[in-house]
C-alpha positions in Angstrom: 3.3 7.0 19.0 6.8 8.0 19.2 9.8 5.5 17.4 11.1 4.4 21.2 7.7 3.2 22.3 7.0 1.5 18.6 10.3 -0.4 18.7 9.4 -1.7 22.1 5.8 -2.7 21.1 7.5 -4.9 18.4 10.6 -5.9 20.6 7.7 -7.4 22.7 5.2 -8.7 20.7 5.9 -12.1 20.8 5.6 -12.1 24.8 2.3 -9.8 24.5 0.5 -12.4 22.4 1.2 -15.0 24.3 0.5 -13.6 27.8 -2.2 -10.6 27.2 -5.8 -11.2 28.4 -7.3 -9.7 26.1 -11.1 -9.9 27.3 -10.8 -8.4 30.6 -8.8 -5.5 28.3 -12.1 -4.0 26.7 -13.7 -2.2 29.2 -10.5 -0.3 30.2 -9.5 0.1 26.6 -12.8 2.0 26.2 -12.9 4.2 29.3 -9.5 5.7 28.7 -10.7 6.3 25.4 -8.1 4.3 23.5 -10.1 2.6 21.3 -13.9 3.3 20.2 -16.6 0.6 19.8 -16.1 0.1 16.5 -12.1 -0.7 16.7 -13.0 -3.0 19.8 -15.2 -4.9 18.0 -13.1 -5.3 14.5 -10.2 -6.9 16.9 -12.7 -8.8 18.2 -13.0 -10.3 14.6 -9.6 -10.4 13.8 -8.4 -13.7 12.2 -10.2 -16.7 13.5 -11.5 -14.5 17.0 -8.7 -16.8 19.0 -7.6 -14.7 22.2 -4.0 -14.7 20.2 -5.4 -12.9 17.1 -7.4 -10.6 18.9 -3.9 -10.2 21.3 -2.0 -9.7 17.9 -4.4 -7.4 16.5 -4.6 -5.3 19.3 -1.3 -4.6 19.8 -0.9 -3.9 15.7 -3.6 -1.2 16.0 -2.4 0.3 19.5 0.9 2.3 17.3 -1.9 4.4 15.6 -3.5 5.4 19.1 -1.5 8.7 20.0 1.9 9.4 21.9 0.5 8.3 25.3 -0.9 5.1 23.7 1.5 3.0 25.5 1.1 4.7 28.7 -2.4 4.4 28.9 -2.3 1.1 27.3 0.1 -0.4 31.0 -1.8 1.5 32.9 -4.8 -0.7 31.6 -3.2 -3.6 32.3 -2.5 -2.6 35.9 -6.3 -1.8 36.3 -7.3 -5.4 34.7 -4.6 -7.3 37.1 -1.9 -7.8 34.2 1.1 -6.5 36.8 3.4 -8.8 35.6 3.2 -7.3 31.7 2.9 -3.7 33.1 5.6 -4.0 35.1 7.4 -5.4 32.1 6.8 -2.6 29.5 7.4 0.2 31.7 10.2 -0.8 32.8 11.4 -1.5 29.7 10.2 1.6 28.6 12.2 3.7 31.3 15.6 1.9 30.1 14.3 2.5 26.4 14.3 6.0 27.4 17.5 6.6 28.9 19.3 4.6 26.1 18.5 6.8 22.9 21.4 5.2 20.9 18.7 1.5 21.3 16.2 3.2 19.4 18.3 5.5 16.7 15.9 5.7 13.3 17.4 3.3 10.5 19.2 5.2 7.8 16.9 4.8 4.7 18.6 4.8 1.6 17.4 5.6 -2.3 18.3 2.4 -4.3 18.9 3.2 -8.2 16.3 3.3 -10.6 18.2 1.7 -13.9 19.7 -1.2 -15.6 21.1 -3.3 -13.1 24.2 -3.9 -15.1 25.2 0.2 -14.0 26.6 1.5 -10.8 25.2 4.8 -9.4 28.5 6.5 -10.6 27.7 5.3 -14.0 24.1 6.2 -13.8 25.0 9.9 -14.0 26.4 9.7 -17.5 24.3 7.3 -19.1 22.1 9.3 -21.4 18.1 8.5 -20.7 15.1 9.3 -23.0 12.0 9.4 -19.7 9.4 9.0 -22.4 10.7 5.0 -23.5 11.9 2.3 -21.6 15.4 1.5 -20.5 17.1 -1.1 -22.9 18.4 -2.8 -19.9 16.8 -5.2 -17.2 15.2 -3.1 -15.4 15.3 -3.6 -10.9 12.7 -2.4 -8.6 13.0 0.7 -6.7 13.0 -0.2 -2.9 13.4 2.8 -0.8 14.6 1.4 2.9 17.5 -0.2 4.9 20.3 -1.7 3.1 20.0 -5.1 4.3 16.5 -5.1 2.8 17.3 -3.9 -0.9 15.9 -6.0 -3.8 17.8 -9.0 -3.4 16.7 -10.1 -0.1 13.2 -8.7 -0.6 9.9 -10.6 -0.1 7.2 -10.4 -1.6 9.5 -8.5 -4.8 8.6 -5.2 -5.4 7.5 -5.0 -9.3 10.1 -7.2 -10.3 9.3 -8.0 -13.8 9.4 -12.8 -14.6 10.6 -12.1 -17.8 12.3 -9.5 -19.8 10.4 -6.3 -20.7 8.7 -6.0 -23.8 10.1 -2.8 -26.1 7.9 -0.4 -27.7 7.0 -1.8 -31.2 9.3 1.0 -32.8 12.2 -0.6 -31.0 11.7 -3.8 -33.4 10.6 -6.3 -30.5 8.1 -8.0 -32.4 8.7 -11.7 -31.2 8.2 -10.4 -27.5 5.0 -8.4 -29.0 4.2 -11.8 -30.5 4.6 -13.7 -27.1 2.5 -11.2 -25.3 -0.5 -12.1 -28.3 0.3 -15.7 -27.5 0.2 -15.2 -23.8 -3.6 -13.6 -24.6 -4.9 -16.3 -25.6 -3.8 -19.4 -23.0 -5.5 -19.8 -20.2 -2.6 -21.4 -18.7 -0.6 -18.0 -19.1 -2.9 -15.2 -18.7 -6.3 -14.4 -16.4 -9.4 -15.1 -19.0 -11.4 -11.5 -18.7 -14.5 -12.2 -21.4 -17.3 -11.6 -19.5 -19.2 -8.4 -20.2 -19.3 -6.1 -17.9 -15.8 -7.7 -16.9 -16.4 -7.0 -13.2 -16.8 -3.9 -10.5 -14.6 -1.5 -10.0 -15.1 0.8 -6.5 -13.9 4.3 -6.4 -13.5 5.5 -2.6 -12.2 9.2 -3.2 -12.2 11.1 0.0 -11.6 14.8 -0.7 -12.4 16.4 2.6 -11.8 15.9 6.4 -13.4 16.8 9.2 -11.8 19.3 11.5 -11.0 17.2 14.4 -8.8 15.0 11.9 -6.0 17.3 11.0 -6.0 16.6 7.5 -5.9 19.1 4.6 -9.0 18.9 1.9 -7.0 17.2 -1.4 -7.6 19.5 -3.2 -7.4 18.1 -7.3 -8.7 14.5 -6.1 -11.6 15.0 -8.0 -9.2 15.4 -11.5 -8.5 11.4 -10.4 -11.3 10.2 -9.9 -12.9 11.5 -13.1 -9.5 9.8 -14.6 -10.5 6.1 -12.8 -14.2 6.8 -13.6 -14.0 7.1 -17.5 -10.7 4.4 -17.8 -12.2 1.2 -15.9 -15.3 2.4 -17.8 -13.7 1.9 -20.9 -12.1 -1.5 -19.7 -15.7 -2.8 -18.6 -15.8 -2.7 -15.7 -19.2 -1.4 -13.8 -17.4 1.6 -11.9 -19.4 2.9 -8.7 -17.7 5.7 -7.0 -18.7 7.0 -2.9 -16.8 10.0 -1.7 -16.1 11.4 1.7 -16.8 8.4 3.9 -15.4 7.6 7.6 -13.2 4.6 8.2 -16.2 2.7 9.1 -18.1 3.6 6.0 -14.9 2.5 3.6 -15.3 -1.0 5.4 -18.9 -1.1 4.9 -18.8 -0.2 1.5 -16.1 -2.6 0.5 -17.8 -5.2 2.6 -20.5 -4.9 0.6 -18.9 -5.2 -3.0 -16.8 -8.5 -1.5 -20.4 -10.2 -0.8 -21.8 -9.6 -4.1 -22.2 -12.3 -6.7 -19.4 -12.3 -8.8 -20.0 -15.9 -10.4 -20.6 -14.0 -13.9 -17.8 -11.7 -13.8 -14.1 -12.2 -14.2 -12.3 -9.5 -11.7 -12.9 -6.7 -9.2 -10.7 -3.7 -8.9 -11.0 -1.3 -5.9 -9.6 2.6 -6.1 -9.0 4.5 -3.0 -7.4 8.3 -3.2 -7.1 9.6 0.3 -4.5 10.5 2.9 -2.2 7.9 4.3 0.1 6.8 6.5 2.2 3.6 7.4 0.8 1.0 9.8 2.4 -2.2 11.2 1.7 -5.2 9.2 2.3 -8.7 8.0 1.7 -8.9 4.7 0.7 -5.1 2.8 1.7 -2.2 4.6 0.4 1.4 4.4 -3.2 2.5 6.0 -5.5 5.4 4.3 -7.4 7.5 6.3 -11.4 7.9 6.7 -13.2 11.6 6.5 -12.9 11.1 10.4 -9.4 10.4 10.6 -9.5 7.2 11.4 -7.6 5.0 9.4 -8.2 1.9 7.5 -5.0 -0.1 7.1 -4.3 -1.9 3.4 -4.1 -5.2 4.8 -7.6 -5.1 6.1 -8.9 -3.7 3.0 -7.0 -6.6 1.0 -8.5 -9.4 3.4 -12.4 -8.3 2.8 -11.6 -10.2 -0.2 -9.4 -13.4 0.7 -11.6 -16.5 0.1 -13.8 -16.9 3.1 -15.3 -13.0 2.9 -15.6 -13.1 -1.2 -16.2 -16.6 -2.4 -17.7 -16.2 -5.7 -14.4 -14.1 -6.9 -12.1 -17.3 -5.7 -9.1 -17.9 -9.0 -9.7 -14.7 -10.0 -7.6 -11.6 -10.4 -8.7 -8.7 -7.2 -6.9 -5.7 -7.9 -6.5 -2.0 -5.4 -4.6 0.8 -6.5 -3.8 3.2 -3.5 -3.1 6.9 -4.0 -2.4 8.0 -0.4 1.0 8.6 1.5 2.6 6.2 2.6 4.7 8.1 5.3 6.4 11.8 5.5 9.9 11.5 3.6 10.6 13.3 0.8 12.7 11.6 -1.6 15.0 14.1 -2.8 16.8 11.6 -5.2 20.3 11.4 -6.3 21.8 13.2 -9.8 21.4 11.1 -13.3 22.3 12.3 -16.7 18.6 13.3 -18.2 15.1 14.5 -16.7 12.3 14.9 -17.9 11.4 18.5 -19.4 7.6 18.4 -18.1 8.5 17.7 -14.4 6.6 20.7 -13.4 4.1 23.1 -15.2 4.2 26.5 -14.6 1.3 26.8 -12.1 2.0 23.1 -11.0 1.4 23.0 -6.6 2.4 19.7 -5.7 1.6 18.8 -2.3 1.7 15.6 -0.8 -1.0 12.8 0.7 1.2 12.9 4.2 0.6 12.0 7.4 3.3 11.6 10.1 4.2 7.9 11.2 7.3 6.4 11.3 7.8 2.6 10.9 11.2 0.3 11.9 11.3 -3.7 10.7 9.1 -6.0 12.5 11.6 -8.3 13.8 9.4 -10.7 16.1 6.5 -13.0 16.0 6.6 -12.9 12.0 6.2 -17.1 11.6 3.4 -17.1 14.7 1.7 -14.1 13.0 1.5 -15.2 9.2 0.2 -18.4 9.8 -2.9 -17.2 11.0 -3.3 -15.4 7.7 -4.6 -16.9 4.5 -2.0 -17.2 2.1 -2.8 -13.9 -0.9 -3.3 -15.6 -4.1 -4.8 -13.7 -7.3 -4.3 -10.0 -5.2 -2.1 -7.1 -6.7 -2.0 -4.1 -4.8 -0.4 -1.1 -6.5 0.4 2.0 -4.0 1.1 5.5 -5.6 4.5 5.4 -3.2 6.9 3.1 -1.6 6.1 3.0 2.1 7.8 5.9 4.2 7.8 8.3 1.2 5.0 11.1 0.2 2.9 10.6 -2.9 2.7 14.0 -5.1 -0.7 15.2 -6.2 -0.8 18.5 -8.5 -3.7 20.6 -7.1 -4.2 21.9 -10.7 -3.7 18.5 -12.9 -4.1 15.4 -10.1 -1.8 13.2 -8.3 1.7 12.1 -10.4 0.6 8.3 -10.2 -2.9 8.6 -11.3 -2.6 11.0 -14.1 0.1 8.7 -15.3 -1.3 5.1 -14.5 -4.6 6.3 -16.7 -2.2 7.7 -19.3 -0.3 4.6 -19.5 -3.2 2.4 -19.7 -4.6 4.1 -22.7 -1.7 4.0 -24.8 -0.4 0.3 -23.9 -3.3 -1.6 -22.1 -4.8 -3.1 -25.5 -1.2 -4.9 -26.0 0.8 -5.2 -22.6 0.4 -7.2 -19.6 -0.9 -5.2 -16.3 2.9 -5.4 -14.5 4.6 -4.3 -16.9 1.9 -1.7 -17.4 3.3 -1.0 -14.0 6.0 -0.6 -14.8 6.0 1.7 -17.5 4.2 3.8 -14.8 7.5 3.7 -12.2 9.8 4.6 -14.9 7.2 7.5 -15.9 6.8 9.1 -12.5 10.2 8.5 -11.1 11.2 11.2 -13.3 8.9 13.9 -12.7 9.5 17.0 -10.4 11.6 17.8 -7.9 11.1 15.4 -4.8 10.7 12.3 -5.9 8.8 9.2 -5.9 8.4 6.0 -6.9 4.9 3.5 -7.5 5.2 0.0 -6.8 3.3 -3.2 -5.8 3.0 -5.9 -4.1 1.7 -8.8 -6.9 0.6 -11.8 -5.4 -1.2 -13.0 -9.4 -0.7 -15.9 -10.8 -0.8 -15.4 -14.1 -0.6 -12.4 -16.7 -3.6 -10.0 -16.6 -4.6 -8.8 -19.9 -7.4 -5.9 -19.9 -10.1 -5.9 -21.9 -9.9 -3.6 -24.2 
């Protein structure tokens, strides 16, 4: 769907859920082909199965269905006796169309990776050693409009409660000390005792079907192996499926939400694939199935909120996402200091990329997130901020994974899992030529120690 007939979507959203009818909608939706079974009936079971969730979740899904999905999507209404809406979107879609200066692209902008305390200007002379942390307080990278830079952000994007802790060489033994103390109160930190400490599900889809457009990921394998043998060693009970369609990721994590957890103390999900951004509410990003279908995050998230995965209620569910979460390439801007391993000699970085562009959903945001549950105990790390590519090295992995396991086996045994995190941003901010950035969305409520 093209970035004129997105914005309108959104620009009418409010007026869609509250006027669409959506049950006379499925029959049409199905014989113009815009929707298979299987997507008919998951918006059937969106939210509470209200004719305004299914309305909301309907229109959410329609931007993934092609460049004629709105199109096809009035003309659907015109068959089911919805003039009045049809009427409305094309016409609003004809002046959309002859004013291109209503629907000009936001200008997304790089915000500085650094000690808050320094301008960009200074940036490019302050000397930086990639390999430690930064001294100073570090912010989050955010890569998007201006208006939403870190300040005005919500949920924060790995912004760290307290002050980092520095590497014990640096001589930061009473933070070191707070960390131990942190450990051990259950007031402070998740309590992970139980052995195995929980499941950990490895989705790693490698290759596509034709049909799909999408490029085998070549190297994927080098991850998963990486996942595999680290959550092993954090005991967790790792199970890993490969190459499965959209439907097939939801069955599969279906099936590890309605598991008995009582005995365990956390769940972590993996999923390397292709990806692309999706409209949201609360986690944006989708990956894609074998098929090339795709599954967005925040469905994946809410197989686990309370009502589908009772038995892991108060405790920490964590998904780390290596897959695209759009098609820009960060090209960065000029600091004093990079690292001398960006690339190796035979490195081929390619990106998880599929094309989709996303503007700010500006409507319906109060009506839409009360019908969610509110995330608590959730902490979903993605490989990428939305809208930019996420690197993976044919020869050696993706940049994220390679350095996230890497990370966790020199620091999990004594640091908490954000900063963990972000030890990994610094790390892969600095690698190669394009770009990128990891961060999360960290709805936990407490500090996350791994076992260890």
């Amino acid at each position: 769907m093209d970035e004129a007939d997105r914005r309108l979507l959104r620009q009418s959203r409010l007026r869609l859920v509250g006027e669409l009818q959506v049950a006379a909608l499925w029959d049409a939706l199905l014989n113009r082909e815009l929707f298979t079974p299987d997507m008919i009936e998951d918006i059937q079971r969106a939210g509470s199965g209200s004719r305004r969730d299914q309305a909301r979740q309907l229109i959410t899904d329609l931007e993934t269905r092609g460049s004629q999905a709105l199109p096809l999507f009035i003309s659907c209404l015109e068959d089911t006796g919805q003039e009045t809406l049809a009427s409305f979107l094309r016409t609003s879609r004809q002046a959309a169309k002859q004013d291109p200066e209503a629907i000009r692209p936001l200008n997304l902008k790089p915000v500085v990776l650094g000690p808050v305390s320094l301008k960009p200007k200074e940036l490019r002379g302050a000397e930086q050693d990639p390999s430690r942390p930064s001294q100073g307080k570090l912010a989050p990278v955010v890569l998007g409009p201006e208006e939403l830079w870190p300040a005005k952000l919500s949920p924060e994007v790995l912004r760290p409660e307290a002050p980092r802790p520095v590497d014990i060489g640096s001589g930061g033994f009473s933070e070191i000390r707070a960390q131990d103390r942190a450990k051990g109160n259950a007031d402070l930190a998740y309590v992970l005792n139980a052995d195995p400490c929980g499941h950990c599900l490895i989705i790693n889809n490698v290759n596509f079907c034709h049909e799909s457009g999408l490029r085998t990921r070549t190297g994927s394998s080098i991850d998963c192996e990486r996942m595999q043998q680290r959550f092993h060693l954090l005991h967790f009970v790792v199970e890993v499926k490969c190459n499965l369609t959209a439907k097939q990721m939801v069955q599969a994590l279906v099936e590890l939400a309605r598991r008995d957890h009582s005995a365990l103390d956390c769940c972590v999900v993996v999923i390397l694939s292709h990806g692309c951004q999706a409209s949201h509410l609360q986690f944006p990003g989708a990956v894609y199935g074998m098929d090339g279908y795709p599954v967005s995050v925040e469905r994946i998230v809410n197989i686990f909120n309370g009502t589908g995965c009772p038995s892991l209620g108060g405790k920490p569910k964590l998904f780390f996402i290596q897959a695209c979460g759009g098609e820009q390439k960060d090209q960065g801007f000029e600091v004093a200091s990079t690292s001398p391993e960006d690339r190796t000699p035979d490195s081929d970085p390619e990106p998880d990329a599929t094309p989709f562009q996303e503007g700010p959903v500006t409507v319906d945001q109060p009506d839409a997130v009360s019908s969610l549950p509110t995330p608590s105990d959730i902490l979903v790390s993605y490989s990428t901020f939305p809208g930019f590519v996420s690197w993976r090295d044919t020869k050696s992995g993706s940049w994220y994974i390679e350095t996230l396991d890497s990370i966790f086996e020199q620091w999990a045994h004594c640091e908490d899992l954000q900063t963990l995190l972000l030890r990994v941003a610094n790390a892969v901010s600095v690698k190669g030529v394009y770009k990128q950035i990891p961060g999360c969305f960290n709805f936990l409520r407490k500090k996350l120690f791994f076992k260890t």
